[in-house]
C-alpha positions as a Markdown table, in Angstrom:
| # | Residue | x | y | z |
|---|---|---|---|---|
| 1 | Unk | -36.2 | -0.9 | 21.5 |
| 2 | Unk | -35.0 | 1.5 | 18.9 |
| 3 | Unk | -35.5 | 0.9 | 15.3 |
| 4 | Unk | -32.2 | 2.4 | 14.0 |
| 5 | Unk | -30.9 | -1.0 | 16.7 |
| 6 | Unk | -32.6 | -3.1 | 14.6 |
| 7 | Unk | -31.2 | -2.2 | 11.4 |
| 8 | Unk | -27.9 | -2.6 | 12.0 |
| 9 | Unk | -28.2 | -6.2 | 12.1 |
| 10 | Unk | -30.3 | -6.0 | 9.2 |
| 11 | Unk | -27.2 | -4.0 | 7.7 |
| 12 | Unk | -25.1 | -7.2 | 8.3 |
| 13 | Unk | -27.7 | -9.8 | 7.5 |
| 14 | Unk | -27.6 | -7.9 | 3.9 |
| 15 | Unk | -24.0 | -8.1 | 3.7 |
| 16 | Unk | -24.0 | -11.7 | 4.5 |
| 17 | Unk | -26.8 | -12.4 | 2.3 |
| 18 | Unk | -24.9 | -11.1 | -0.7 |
| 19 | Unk | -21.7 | -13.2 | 0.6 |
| 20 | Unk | -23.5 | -16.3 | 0.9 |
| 21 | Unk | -24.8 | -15.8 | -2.7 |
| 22 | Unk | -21.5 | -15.2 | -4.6 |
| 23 | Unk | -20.1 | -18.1 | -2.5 |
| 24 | Unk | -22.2 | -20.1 | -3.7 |
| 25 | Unk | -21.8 | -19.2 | -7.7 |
| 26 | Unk | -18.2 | -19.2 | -7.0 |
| 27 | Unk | -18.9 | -22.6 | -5.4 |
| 28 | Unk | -21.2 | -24.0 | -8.2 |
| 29 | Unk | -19.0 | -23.0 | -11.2 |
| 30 | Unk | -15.8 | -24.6 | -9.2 |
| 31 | Unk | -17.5 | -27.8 | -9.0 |
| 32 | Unk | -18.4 | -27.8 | -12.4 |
| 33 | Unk | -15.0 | -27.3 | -13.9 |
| 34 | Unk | -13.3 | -29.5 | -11.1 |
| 35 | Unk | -15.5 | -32.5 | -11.7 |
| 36 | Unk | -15.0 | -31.6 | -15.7 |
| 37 | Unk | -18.8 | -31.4 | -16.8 |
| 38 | Unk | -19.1 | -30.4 | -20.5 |
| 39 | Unk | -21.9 | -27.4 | -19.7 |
| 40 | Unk | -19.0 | -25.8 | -17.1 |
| 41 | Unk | -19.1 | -23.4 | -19.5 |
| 42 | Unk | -22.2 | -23.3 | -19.6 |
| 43 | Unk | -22.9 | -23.5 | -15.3 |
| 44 | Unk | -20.0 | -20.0 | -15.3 |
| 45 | Unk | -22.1 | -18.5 | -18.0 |
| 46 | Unk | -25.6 | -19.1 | -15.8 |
| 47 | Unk | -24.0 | -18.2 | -13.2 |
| 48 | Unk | -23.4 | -14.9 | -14.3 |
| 49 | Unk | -26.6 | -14.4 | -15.6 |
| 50 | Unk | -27.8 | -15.0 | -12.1 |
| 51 | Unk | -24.9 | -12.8 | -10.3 |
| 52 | Unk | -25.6 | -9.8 | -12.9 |
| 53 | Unk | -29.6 | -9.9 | -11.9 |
| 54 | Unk | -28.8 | -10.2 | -8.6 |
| 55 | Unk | -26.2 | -7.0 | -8.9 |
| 56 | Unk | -28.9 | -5.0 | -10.9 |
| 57 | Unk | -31.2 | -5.0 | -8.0 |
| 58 | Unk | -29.8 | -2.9 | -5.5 |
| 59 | Unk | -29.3 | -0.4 | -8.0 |
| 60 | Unk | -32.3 | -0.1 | -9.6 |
| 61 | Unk | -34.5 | 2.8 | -7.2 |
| 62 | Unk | -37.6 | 1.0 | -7.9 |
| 63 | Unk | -36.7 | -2.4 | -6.6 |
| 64 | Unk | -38.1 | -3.0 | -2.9 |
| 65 | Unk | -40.0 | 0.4 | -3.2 |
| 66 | Unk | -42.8 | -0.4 | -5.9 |
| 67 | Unk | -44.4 | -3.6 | -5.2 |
| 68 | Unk | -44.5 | -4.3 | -9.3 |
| 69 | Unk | -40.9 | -3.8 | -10.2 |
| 70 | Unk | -39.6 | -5.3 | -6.7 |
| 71 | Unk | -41.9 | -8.9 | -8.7 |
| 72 | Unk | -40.3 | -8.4 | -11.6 |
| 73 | Unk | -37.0 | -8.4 | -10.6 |
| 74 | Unk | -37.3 | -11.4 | -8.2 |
| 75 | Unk | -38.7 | -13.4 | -11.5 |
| 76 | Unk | -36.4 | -12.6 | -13.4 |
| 77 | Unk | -33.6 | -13.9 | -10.6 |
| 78 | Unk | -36.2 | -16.6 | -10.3 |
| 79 | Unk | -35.5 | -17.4 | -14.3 |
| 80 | Unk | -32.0 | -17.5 | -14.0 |
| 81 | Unk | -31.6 | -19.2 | -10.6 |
| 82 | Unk | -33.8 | -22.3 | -12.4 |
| 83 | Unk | -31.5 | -22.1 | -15.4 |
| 84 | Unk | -28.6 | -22.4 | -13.1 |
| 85 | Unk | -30.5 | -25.9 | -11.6 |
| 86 | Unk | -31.4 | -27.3 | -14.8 |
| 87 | Unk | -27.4 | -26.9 | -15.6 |
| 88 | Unk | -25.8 | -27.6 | -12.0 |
| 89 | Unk | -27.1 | -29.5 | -8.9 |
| 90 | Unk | -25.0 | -27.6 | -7.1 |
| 91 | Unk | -27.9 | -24.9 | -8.4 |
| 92 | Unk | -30.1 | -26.1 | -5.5 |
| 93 | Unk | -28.1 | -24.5 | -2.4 |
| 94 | Unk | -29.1 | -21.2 | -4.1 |
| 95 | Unk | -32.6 | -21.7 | -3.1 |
| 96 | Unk | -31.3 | -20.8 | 0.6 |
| 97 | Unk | -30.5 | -17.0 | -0.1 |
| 98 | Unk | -33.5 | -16.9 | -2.3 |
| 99 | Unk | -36.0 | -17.5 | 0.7 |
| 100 | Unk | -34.7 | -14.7 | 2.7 |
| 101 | Unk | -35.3 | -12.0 | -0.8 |
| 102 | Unk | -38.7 | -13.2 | -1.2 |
| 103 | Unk | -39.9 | -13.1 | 2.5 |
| 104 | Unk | -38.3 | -9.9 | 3.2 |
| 105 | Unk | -39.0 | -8.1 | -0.1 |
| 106 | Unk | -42.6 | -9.9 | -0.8 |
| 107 | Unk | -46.0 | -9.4 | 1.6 |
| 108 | Unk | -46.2 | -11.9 | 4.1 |
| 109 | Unk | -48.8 | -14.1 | 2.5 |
| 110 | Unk | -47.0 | -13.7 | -1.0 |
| 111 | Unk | -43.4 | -14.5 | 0.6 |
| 112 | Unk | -44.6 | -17.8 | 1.9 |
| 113 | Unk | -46.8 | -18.8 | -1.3 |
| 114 | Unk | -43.4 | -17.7 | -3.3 |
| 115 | Unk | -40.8 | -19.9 | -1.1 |
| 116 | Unk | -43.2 | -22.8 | -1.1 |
| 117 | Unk | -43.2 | -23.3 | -5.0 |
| 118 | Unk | -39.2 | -22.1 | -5.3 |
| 119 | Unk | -38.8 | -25.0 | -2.3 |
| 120 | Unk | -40.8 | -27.6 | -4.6 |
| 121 | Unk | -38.6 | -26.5 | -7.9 |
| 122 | Unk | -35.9 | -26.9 | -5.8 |
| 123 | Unk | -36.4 | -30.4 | -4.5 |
| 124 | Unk | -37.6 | -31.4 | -8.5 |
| 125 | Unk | -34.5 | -30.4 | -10.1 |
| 126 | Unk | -32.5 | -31.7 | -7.3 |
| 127 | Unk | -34.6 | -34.4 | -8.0 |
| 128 | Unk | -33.5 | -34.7 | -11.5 |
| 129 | Unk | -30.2 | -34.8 | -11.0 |
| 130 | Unk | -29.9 | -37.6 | -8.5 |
| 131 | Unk | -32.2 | -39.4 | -10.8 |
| 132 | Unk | -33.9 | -40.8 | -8.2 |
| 133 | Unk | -36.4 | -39.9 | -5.3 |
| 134 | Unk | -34.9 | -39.7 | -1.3 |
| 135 | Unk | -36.1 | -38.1 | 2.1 |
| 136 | Unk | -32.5 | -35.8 | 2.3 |
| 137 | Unk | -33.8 | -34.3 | -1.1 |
| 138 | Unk | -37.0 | -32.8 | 0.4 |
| 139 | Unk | -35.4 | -32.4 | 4.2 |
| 140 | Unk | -32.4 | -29.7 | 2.9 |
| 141 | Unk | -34.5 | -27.0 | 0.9 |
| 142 | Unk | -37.5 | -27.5 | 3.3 |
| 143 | Unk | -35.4 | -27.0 | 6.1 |
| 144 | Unk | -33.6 | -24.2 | 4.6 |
| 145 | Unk | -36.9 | -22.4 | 3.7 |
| 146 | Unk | -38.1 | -22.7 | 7.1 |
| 147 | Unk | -35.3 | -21.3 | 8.7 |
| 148 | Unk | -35.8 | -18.0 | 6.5 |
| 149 | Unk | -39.7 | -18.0 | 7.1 |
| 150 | Unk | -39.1 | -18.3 | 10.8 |
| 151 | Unk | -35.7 | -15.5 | 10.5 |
| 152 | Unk | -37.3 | -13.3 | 8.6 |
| 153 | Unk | -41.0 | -13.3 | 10.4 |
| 154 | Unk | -39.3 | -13.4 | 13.9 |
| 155 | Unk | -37.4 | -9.9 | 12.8 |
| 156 | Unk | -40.5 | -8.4 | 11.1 |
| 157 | Unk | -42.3 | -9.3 | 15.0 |
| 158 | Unk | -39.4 | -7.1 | 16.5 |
| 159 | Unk | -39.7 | -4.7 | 14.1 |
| 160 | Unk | -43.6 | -3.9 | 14.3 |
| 161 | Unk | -43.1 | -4.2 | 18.6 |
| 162 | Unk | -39.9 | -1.4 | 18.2 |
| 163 | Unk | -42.0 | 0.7 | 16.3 |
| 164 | Unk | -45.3 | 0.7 | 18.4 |
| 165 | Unk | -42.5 | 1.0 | 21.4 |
| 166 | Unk | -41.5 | 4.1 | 18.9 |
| 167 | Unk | -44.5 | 5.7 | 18.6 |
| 168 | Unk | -45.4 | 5.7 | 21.7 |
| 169 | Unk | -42.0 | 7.4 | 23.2 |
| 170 | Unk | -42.8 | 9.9 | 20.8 |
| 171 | Unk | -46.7 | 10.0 | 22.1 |
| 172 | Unk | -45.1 | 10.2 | 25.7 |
| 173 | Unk | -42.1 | 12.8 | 24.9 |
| 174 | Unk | -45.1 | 15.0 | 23.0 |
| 175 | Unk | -47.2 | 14.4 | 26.1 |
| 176 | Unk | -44.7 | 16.0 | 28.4 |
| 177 | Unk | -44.1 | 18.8 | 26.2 |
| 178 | Unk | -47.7 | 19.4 | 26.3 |
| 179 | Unk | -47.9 | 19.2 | 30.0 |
| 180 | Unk | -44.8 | 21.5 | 30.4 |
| 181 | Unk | -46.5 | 24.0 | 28.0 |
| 182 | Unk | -49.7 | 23.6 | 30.0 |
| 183 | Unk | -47.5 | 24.0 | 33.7 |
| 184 | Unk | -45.6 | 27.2 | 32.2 |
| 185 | Unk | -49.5 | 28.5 | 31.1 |
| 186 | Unk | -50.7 | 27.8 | 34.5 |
| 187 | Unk | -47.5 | 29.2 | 36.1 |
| 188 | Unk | -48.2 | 32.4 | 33.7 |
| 189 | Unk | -51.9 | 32.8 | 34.8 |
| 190 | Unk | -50.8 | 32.4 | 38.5 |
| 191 | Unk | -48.5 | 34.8 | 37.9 |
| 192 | Unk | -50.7 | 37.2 | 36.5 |
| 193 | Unk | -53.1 | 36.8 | 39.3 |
| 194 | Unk | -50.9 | 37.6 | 41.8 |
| 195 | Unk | -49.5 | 40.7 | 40.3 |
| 196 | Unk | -53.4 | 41.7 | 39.8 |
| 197 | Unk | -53.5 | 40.9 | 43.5 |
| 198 | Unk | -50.3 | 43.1 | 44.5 |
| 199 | Unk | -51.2 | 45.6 | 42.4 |
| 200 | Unk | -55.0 | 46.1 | 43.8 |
| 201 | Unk | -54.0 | 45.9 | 47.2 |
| 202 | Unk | -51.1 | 48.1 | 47.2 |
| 203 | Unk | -51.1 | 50.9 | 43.9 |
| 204 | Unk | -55.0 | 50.8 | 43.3 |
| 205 | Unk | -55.9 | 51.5 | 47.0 |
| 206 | Unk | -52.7 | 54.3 | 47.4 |
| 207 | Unk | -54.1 | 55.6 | 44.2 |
| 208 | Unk | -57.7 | 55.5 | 45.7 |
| 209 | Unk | -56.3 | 57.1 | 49.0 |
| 210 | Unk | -54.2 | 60.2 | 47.0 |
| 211 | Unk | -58.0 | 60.5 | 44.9 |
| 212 | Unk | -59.6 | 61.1 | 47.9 |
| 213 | Unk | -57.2 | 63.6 | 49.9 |
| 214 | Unk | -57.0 | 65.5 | 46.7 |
| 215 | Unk | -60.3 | 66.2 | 46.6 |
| 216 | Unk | -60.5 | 67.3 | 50.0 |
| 217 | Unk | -57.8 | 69.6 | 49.3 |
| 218 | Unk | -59.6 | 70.4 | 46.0 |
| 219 | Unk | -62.8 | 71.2 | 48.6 |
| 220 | Unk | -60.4 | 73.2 | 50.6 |
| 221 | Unk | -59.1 | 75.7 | 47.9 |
| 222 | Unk | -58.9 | 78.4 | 47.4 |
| 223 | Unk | -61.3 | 79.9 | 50.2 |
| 224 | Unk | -58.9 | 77.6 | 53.3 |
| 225 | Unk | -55.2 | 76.9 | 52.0 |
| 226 | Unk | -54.3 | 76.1 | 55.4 |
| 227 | Unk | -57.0 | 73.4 | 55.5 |
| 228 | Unk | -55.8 | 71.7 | 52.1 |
| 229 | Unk | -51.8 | 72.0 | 53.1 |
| 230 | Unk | -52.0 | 68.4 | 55.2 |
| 231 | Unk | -54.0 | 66.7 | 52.2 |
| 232 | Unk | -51.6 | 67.9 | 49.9 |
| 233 | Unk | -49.1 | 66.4 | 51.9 |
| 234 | Unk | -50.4 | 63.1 | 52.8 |
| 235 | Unk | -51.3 | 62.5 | 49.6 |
| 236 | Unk | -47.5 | 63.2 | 48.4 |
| 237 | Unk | -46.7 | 60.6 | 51.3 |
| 238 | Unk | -49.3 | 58.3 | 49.6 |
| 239 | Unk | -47.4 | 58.6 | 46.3 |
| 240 | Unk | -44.1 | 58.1 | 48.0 |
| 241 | Unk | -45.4 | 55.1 | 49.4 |
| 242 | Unk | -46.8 | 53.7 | 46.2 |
| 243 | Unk | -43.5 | 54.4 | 44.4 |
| 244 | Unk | -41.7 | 52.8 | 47.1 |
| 245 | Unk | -44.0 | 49.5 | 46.4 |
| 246 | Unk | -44.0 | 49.5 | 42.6 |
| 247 | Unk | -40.2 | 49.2 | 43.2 |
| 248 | Unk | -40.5 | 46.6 | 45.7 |
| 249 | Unk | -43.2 | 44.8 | 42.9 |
| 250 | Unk | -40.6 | 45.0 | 40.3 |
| 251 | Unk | -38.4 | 43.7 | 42.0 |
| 252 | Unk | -40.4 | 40.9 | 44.1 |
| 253 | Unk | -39.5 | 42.0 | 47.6 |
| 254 | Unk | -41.7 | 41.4 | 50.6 |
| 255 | Unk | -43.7 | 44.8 | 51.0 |
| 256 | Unk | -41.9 | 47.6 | 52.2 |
| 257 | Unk | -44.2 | 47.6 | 55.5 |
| 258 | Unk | -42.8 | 44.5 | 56.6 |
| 259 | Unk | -38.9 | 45.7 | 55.6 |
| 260 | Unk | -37.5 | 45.6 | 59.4 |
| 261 | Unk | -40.5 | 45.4 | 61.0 |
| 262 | Unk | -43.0 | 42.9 | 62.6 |
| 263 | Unk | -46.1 | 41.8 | 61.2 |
| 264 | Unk | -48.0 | 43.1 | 64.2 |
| 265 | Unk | -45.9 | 46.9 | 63.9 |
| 266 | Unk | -47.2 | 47.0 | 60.1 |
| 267 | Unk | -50.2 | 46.5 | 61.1 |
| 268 | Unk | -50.6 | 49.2 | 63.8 |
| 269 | Unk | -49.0 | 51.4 | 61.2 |
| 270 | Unk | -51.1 | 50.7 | 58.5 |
| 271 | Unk | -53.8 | 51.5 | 61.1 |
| 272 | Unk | -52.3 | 54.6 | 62.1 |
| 273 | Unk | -51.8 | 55.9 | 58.3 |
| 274 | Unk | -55.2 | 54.5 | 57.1 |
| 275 | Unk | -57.1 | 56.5 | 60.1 |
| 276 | Unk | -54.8 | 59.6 | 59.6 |
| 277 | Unk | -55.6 | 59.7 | 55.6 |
| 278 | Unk | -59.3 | 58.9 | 55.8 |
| 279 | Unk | -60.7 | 60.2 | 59.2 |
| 280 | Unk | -62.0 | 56.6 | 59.9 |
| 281 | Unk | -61.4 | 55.7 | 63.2 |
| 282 | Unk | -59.3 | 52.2 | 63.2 |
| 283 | Unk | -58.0 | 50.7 | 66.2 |
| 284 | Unk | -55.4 | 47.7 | 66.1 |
| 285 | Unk | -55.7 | 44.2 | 68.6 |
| 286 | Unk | -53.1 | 42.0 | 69.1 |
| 287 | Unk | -54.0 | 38.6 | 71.1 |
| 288 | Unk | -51.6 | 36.1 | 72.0 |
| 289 | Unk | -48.1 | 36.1 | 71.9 |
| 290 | Unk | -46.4 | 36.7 | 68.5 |
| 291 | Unk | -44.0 | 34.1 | 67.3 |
| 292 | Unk | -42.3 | 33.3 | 63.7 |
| 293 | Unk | -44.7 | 32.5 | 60.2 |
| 294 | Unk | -43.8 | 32.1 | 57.1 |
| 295 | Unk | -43.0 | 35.2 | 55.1 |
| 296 | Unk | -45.7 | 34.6 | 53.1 |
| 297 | Unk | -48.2 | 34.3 | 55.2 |
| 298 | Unk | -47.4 | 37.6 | 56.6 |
| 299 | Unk | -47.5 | 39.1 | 53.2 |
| 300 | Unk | -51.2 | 37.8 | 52.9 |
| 301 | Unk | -52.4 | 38.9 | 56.3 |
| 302 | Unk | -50.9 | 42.2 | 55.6 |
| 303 | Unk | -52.3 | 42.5 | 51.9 |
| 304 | Unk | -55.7 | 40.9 | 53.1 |
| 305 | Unk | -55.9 | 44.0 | 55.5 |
| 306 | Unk | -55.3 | 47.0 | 53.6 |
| 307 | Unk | -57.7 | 45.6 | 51.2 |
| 308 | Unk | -60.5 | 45.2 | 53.7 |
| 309 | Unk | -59.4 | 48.5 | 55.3 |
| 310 | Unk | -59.6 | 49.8 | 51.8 |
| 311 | Unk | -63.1 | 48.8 | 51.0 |
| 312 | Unk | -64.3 | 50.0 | 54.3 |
| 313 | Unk | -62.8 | 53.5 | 53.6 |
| 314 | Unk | -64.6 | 53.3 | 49.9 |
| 315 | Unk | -67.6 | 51.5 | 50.2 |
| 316 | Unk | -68.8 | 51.3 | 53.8 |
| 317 | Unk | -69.2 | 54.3 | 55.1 |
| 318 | Unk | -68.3 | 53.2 | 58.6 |
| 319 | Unk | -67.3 | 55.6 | 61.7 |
| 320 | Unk | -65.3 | 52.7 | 63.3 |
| 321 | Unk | -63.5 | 50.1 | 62.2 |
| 322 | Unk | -61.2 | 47.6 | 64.1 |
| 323 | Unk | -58.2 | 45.1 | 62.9 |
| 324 | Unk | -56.9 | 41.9 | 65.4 |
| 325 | Unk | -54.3 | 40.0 | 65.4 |
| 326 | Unk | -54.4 | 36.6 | 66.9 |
| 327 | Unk | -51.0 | 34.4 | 67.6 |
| 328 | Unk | -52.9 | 30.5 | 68.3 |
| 329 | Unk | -51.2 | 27.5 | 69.3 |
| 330 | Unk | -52.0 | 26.0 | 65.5 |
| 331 | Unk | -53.3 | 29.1 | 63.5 |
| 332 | Unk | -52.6 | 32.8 | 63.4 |
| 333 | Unk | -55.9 | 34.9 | 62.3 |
| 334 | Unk | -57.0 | 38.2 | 61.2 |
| 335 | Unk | -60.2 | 39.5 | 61.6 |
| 336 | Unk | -61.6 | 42.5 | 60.2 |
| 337 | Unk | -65.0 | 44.5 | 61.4 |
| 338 | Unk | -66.6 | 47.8 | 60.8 |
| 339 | Unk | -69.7 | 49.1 | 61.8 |
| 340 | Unk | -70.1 | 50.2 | 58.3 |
| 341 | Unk | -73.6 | 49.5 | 55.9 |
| 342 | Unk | -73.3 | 46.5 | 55.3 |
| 343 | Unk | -73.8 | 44.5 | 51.7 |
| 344 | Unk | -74.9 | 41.2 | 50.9 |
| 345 | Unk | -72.0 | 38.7 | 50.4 |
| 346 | Unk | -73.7 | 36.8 | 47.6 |
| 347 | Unk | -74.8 | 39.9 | 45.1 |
| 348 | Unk | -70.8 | 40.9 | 45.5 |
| 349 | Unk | -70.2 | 37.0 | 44.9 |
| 350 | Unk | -72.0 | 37.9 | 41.5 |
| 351 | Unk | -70.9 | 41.2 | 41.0 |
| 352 | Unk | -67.4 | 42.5 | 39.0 |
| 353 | Unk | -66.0 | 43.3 | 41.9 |
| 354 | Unk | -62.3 | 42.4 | 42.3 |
| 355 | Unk | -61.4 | 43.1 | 46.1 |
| 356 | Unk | -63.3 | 40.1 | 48.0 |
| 357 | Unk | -62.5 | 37.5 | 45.4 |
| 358 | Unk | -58.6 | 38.7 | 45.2 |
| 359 | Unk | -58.9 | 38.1 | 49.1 |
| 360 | Unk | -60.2 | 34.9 | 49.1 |
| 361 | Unk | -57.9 | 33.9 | 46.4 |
| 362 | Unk | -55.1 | 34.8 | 47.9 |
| 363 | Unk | -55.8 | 33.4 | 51.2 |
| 364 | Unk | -56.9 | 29.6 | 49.7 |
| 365 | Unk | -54.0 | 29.8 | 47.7 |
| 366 | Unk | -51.6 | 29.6 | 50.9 |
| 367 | Unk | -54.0 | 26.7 | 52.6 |
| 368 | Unk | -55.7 | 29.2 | 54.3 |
| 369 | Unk | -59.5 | 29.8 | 55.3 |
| 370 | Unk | -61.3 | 33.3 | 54.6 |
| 371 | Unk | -64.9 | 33.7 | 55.8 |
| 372 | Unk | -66.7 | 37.6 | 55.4 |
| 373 | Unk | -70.0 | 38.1 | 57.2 |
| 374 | Unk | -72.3 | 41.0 | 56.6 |
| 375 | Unk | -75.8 | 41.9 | 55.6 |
| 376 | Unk | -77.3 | 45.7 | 55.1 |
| 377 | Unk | -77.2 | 47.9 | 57.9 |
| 378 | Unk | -75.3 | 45.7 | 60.2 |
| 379 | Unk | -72.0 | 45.9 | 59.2 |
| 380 | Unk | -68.8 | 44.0 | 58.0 |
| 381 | Unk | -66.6 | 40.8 | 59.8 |
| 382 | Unk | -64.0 | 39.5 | 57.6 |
| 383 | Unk | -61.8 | 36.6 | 58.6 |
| 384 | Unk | -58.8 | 34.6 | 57.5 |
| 385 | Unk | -56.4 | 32.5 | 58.9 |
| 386 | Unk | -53.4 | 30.1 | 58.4 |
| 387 | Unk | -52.7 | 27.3 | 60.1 |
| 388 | Unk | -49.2 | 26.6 | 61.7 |
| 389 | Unk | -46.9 | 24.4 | 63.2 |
| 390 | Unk | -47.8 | 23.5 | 67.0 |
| 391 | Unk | -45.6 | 25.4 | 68.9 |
């Protein structure tokens, strides 16, 4: 419930309040000159006394907001309303607007100690002016005082339960911001990742390939130009190719391998170029009939093997090394096997390297598995595969 609800009846309640209480003057000093007392002077003069205090409160900035001037005031009403009873029966009905002030403006345990003596005044001078003792003396300002006590409390109950109720939209509404702000964090972060994963297996390893042809054409010259004329130009190739993919990267394409081509044709090609650039022999398997994959896991399989191609060129120092394809009723898999050195999976676990754990990533971030096998001297067997709809 929302607090700014609750005060507009409180709004009117205040409005009424103040109606009730100049009705009631009105009402007292009418009777007074209509039954021809000789204090009806007297009753219009109290009951101006009474209206101007009453007046005067609203206005003064203190009233409701320090506890000791908010007391004052309300004794001071007090004073005038009594003066008012002493002169006028018709004094006592004022007790009924005087409940709701003290309980609302009071604490809870003053308010009640407050209406139960201004209750008892008002049943003794009532009292006096009957001149005698009845039940309907005590019934009417009891009555009246407990319906403000139980007004006034029941509101205060609502009050308190649309604030907690407040507070905790605003807990909840901060909550969410703070879980958005965390999403948009982890979005960045993923973000970041795979653009360090693009970028490694596509502009580090074409960097890393136009390194290494430039230094065999560096080897080369000047004693054999013709030798170093093909590195020269595969390594321009190599940069065309990277440029090609930094555009495709800004621009969030699928890689340029894949544009109009198959997964298995990159592949070969990726073979093809990788064998031609390094002198490693690669040779390319497809098993099983190809059929439709989500672009994305193409991407991966593809990314996944010029990485591990990559790492075999650098690190492995392998005469042979052999990529295959394989179509599955429920998976499609890539494995990956040189007959390279060798290293031990759990020192690289350990290591700073950024090539096996970019792999993995990648691949466990798409549901997939990725296992790598090796030890020293024995070689290399990556895996990783997807699963897919039964066909």
């Amino acid at each position: 419930m929302n607090p700014h609800t609750l005060d507009r009846p409180l709004r009117v309640l205040r409005v009424c309040l103040h109606l009730l209480l100049a009705g009631l003057l009105v009402l007292a000093v009418a009777r007074a000159f209509a039954e021809g007392l000789p204090n009806a002077p007297a009753v219009l003069a109290g009951a101006l006394v009474m209206g101007g205090v009453y007046t005067a409160g609203p206005l003064l900035s203190r009233v409701g907001r320090v506890p000791g001037a908010t007391a004052g005031w309300l004794a001071v009403l007090g004073i005038a309303w009594l003066v008012l009873l002493w002169l006028t029966p018709d004094g006592v009905w004022l007790a009924f607007p005087l409940y709701f002030l003290q309980m609302h403006l009071l604490p809870t345990r003053w308010g009640l100690v407050v209406v139960a003596l201004t209750t008892v005044l008002a049943i003794a001078g009532f009292t006096r002016h009957q001149g005698g003792f009845s039940v309907g003396v005590i019934i009417g300002p009891a009555l009246g005082a407990a319906v403000a006590v139980a007004t006034v409390l029941g509101y205060q109950v609502l009050y308190r339960e649309s604030e907690q109720r407040r507070h905790l939209i605003e807990e909840l509404r901060e909550t969410r911001n703070d879980l958005a702000a965390m999403e948009h964090s982890a979005g960045v972060l993923a973000e970041r990742e795979r653009l360090a994963r693009e970028i490694h297996d596509t502009l580090a390893q074409g960097l890393s390939s136009i390194h290494l042809l430039l230094r065999a054409a560096e080897r080369a010259l000047p004693d054999r130009p013709d030798a170093a004329v093909p590195h020269v130009a595969q390594a321009r190739q190599a940069a065309q190719d990277n440029l090609t993919e930094a555009r495709r990267l800004v621009y969030a394409l699928a890689p340029v391998e894949l544009e109009g081509a198959s997964l298995p044709a990159a592949l070969e090609r990726l073979c093809a170029t990788t064998q031609q650039r390094s002198g490693l022999t690669v040779h390319f398997h497809l098993s099983g009939t190809p059929f439709d994959v989500p672009t994305a896991y193409e991407v991966a399989l593809l990314r996944i093997a010029q990485s591990a191609l990559a790492n075999t060129v650098r690190h492995a120092a392998a005469g042979r090394a052999e990529l295959t394809l394989s179509y599955m009723d429920t998976s499609i898999t890539l494995d990956a096997v040189d007959d390279g050195i060798g290293f031990d999976p759990q020192a690289v676990r350990s290591g700073s390297g950024f090539g096996l754990p970019a792999m993995r990533a990648r691949a466990r971030s798409l549901g997939g598995s990725w296992t790598v096998e090796s030890s020293p001297g024995t070689g290399t067997a990556l895996a990783v595969s997807f699963p897919v709809e039964p066909r």
